[in-house]
N, C-alpha and C positions, 0 to 999 in steps of 0.2 A: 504493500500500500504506500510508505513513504518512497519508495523507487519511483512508482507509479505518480504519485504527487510531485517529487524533485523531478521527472521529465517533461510534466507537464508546465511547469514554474518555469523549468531554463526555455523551452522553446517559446512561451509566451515573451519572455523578456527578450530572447532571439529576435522577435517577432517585433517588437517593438524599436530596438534598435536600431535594426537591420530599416526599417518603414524611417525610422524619423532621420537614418541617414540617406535615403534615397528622396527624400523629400526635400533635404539642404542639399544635395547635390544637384537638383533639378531645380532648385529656387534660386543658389546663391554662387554655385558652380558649373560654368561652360565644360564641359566635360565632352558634350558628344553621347549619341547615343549607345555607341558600344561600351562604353565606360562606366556609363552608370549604372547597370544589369550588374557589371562585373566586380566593381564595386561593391553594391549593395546582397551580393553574394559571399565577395569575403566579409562582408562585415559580419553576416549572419553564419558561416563558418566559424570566425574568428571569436563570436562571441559566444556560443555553445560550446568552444573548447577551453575557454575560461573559464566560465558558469562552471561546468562538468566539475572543472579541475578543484574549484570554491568548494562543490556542493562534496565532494570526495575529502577533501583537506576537513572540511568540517565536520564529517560521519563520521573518519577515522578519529579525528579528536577527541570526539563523546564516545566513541569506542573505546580510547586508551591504546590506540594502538599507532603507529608509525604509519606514514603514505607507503612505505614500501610492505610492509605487512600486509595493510588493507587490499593494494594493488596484488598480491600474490595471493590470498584468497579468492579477490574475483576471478587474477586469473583460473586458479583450480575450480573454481566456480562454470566457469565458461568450459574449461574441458570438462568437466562433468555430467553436464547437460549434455557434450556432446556423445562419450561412451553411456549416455540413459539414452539417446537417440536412437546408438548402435542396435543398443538390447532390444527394444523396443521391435528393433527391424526385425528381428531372430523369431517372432512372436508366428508370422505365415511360415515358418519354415521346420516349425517340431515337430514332429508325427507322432507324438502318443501323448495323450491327454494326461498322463504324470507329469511329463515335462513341460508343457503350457504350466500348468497349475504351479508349478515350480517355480518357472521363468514369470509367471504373472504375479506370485509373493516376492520375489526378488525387486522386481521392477517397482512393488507399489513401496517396497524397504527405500530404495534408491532414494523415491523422489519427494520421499516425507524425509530422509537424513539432508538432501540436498536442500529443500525447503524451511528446513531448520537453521540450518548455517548460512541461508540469506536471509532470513529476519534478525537473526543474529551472530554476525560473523564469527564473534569470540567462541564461539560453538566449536569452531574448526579446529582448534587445538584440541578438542576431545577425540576427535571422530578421525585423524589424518591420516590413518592407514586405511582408512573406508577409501579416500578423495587417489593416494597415490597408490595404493594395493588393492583393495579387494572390490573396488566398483572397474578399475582396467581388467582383472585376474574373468570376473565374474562374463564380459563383452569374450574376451579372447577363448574362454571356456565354454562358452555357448554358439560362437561362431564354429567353434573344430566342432562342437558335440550335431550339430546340426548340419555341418559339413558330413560328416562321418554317417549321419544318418541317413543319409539322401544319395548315399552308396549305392551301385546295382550288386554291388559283390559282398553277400552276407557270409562268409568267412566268421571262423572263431575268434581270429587275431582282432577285426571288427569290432564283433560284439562285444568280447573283452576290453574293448579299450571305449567305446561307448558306455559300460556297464560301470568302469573306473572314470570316467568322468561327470556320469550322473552323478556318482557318489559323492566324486568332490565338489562338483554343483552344490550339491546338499548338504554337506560341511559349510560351503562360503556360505550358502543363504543361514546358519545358523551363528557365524563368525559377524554376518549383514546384520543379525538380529541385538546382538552383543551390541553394534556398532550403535543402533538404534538407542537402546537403551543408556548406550554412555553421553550421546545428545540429551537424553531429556533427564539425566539423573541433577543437574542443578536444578530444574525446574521442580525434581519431585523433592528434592531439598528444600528447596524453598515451599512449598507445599507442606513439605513436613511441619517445618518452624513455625508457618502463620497457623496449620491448623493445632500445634504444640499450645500458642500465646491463643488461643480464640478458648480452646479448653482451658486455659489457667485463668483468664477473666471470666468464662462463664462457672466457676468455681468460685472465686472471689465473691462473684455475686449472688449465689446460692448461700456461702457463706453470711454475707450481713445480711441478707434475706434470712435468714434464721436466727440470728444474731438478735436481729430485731426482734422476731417474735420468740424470740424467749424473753428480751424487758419487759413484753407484755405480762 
């Protein structure tokens, strides 16, 4: 949502810029017609790579964290989305309905871990063998597993080696699950704590609520 909100802010102001320079350039400067398109393009270039740059500088900051941190998250960010792409693709090409239902809990693990660590970047430090290991490990395992199955030649050495990478399919998606839950354990932390303090006030208050009526 606030991604969604800061792209919509920069291009507005883009939008604004960009218009009230092309408006002094046609009022106050001879420029020629080719000039001022060209112009009033870099300026709208020129100013959504500032803005970006601003609105970046300042998220990293109430992050806590460095422009280069935050930069190497999106990046892992950006390749992640694209091996969920991969997987995704894998989805017309498995032939036996264990392996869909496999590959379909994998994929909905992926893009709720991935989902997490863009609402909240600091997430990534939990989760970083999901981002550099087991979401590539998971693409490269399902592409052989589904290569291998779309064999005309069902050989033992095949099945054997189809059967051994099911398996580790289904170790990763249990390693995916792990991963899952190391994102959202601050959150159940902090879940713990507020429902910890909501029980210790509603205790207090039960207390002088009885307190009371026993002066009576």
């Amino acid at each position: 949502m606030l991604g969604a909100m800061n792209f919509i802010t920069r291009h507005a102001l883009n939008f604004l810029i960009s218009s009230s320079i092309f408006v002094v350039s046609i009022v106050n400067l001879d420029l020629g017609i080719f000039f001022v398109p060209v112009l009033t393009i870099a300026s709208y270039y020129l100013s959504n790579k500032g803005i970006k740059a601003f609105q970046k500088s300042r998220k990293s900051k109430e992050l806590g964290m460095s422009r280069s941190e935050y930069k190497q998250i999106e990046a892992q960010l950006k390749t992640a989305k694209g091996h969920l792409n991969a997987l995704t693709q894998q989805f017309v090409r498995v032939r036996s309905l264990r392996s869909f239902k496999l590959l379909n809990e994998m994929t909905k693990l992926s893009k709720r871990i991935i989902n997490i660590v863009q609402s909240n970047p600091n997430k990534f430090y939990s989760v970083e063998d999901f981002f550099y290991s087991h979401l590539p490990s998971a693409v490269e395992l399902t592409k052989t597993y589904t290569m291998l199955s779309q064999q005309q030649v069902k050989d033992t050495e095949i099945h054997l080696a189809l059967e051994d990478t099911r398996k580790t399919l289904k170790d990763l998606h249990g390693t995916m699950e792990q991963d899952l839950k190391a994102a959202l354990e601050s959150d159940l932390e902090s879940l713990r704590i507020e429902l910890d303090f909501v029980k210790l006030e509603n205790e207090k208050k039960r207390q002088q609520i009885d307190f009371r009526g026993d002066q009576r």
